[in-house]
KETI-756415 format. One record per residue: residue in three letters; x, y, z of N, C-alpha, C in turn. Coordinates in steps of 0.2 Angstrom, whole numbers, plus 2048, in hexadecimal, padded with zeros to 3 digits. Example, Ala and Ser with C-alpha at 12.3 -4.5 7.8 and 13.67 -1.06 7.14 Angstrom:
ALA8427E482783E7EA8278427F0827 SER8407F58238447FB824840800827 
END
This chain:
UNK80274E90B80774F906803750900 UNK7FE74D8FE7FA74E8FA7F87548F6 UNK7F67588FE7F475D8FC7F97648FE UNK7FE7648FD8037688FB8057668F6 UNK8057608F380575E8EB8027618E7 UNK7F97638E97F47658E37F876C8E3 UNK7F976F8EB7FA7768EC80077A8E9 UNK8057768EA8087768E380A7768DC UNK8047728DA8027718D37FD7768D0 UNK7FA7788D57F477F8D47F87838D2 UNK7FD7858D780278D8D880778D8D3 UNK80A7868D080D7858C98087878C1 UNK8027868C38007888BD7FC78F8BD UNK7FE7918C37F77968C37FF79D8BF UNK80779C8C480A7A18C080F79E8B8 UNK80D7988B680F7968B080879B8AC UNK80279A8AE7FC79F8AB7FE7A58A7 UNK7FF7A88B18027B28AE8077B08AB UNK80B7AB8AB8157AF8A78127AD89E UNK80F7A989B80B7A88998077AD894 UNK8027B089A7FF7B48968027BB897 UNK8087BE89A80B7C38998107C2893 UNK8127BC8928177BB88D8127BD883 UNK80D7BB8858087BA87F8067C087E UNK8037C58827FF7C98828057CE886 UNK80C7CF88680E7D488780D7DD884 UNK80C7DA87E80B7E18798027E287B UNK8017E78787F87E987A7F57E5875 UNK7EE7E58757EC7E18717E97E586B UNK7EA7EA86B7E97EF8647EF7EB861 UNK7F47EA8627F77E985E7F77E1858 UNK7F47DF85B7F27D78597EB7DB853 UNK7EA7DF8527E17E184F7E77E684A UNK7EB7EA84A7EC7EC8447F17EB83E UNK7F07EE8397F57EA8327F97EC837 UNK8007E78328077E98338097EF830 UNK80E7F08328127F582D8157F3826 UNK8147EC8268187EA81E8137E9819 UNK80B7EB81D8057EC8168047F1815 UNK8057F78198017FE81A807804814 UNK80280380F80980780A80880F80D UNK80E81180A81381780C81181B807 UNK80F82180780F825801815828800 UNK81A82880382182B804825826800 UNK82482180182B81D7FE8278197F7 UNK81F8197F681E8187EF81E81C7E9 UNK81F81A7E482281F7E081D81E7DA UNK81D8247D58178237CE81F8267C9 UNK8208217C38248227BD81E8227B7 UNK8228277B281D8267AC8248287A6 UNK8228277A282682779C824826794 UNK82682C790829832791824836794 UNK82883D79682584179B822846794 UNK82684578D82184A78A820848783 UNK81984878281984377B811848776 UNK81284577180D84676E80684576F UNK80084976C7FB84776F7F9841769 UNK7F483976E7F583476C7F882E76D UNK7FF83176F80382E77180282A778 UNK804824778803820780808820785 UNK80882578980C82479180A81F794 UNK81181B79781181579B8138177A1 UNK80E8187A780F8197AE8108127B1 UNK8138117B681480E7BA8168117C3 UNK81180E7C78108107CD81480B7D2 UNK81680C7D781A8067DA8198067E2 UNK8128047E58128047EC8168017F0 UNK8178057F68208047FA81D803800 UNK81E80180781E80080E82380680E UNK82180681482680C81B82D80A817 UNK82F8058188358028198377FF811 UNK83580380E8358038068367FB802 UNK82F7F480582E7F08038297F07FE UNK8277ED7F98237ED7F581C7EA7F9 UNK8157ED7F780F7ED7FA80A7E87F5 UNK8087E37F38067E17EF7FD7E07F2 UNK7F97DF7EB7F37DF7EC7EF7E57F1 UNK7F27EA7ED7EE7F27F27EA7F57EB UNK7E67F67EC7E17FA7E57E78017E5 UNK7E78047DE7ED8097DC7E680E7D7 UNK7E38147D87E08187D47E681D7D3 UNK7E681F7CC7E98237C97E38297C4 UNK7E682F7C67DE8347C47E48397BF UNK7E083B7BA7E38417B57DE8457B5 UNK7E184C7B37DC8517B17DE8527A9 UNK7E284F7A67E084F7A17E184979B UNK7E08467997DF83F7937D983B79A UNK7DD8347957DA82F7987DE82879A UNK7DD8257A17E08227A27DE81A7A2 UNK7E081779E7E081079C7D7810799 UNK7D68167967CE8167947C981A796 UNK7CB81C79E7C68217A17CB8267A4 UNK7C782C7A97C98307AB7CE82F7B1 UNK7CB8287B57D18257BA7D081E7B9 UNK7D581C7BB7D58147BD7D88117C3 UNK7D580A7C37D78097CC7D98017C9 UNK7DF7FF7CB7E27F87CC7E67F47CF UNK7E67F07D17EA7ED7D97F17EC7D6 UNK7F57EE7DA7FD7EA7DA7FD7E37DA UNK8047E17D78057D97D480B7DA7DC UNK80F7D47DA80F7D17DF8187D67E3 UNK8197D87DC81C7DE7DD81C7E67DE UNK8167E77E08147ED7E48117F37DD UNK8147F07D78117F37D280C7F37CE UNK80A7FB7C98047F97C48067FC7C0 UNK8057FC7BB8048007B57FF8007B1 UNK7FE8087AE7F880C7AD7FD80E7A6 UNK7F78117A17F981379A7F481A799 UNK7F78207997F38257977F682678F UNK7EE82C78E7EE82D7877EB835787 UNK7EC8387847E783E7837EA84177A UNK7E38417797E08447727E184D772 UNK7E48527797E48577787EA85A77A UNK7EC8607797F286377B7F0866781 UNK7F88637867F786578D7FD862791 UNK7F98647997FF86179C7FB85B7A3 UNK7FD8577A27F98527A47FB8507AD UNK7F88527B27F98507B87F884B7BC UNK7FD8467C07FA8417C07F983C7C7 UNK7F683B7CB7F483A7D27F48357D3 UNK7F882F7D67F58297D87F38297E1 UNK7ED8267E17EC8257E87EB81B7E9 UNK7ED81A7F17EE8147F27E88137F7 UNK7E580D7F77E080A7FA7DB8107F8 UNK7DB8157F37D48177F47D581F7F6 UNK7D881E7FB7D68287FC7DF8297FF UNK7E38267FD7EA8278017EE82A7FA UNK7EF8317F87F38327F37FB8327F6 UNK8008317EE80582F7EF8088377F1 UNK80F8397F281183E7F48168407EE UNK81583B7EA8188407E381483E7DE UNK8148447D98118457D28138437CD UNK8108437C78138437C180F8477BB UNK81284B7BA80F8517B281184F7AB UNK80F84E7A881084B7A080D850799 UNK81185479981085679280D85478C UNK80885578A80685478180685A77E UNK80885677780A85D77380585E76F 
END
């Protein structure tokens, strides 16, 4: 009797194992290794606002950028570059700033000449956004 007991007990634990680790590991194991979906921003659903769109030269334009998830949640703590071909942005030619805790940044251009000012933001570095923004100075 004993030992239909252990043999029992072996073949209880052996398919408590599999059910176990098929329930654990049913998905592949790539999927445990990569970001979520609710880190990875969207350049589709983030958005670049700047105001006004046409101003004097001198004058301070207040852009704001707003990194979005797929599923249009805000992305906090991602580096945000914003690049101009013409002024200056927050002091130099581009700048790079992390988003706060709501997916936003804000950047302040200037230019000392007459033009029209184009505007880029890329996220994490090399991911640009899918919409623009131009800024006249007069």
């Amino acid at each position: 009797m004993d030992k239909k007991f252990i043999a029992l007990m072996v073949l209880f634990f052996i398919v408590f194992g599999i059910f176990i680790t098929n329930t654990l590991f049913s998905k592949q194991l790539t999927g445990f290794a990569r970001a979520s979906a609710t880190t990875d921003p969207s350049p589709k659903t983030s958005l670049i606002f700047a105001w006004p769109l046409t101003a004097k030269v001198g004058d301070k334009i207040d852009i704001n950028v707003f990194v979005r998830n797929a599923s249009n949640s805000p992305v906090d703590n991602k580096p945000v570059k914003l690049v101009t071909n013409l002024g200056v942005i927050n002091g130099a030619q581009e700048s790079t700033t992390n988003t706060d805790k709501t997916g936003k940044v804000n950047f302040v251009l200037t230019s000392d000449t007459v033009g029209t000012a184009e505007l880029t933001a890329y996220v994490n570095g090399n991911t640009p956004l899918d919409q623009k923004v131009t800024i006249k100075f007069e």
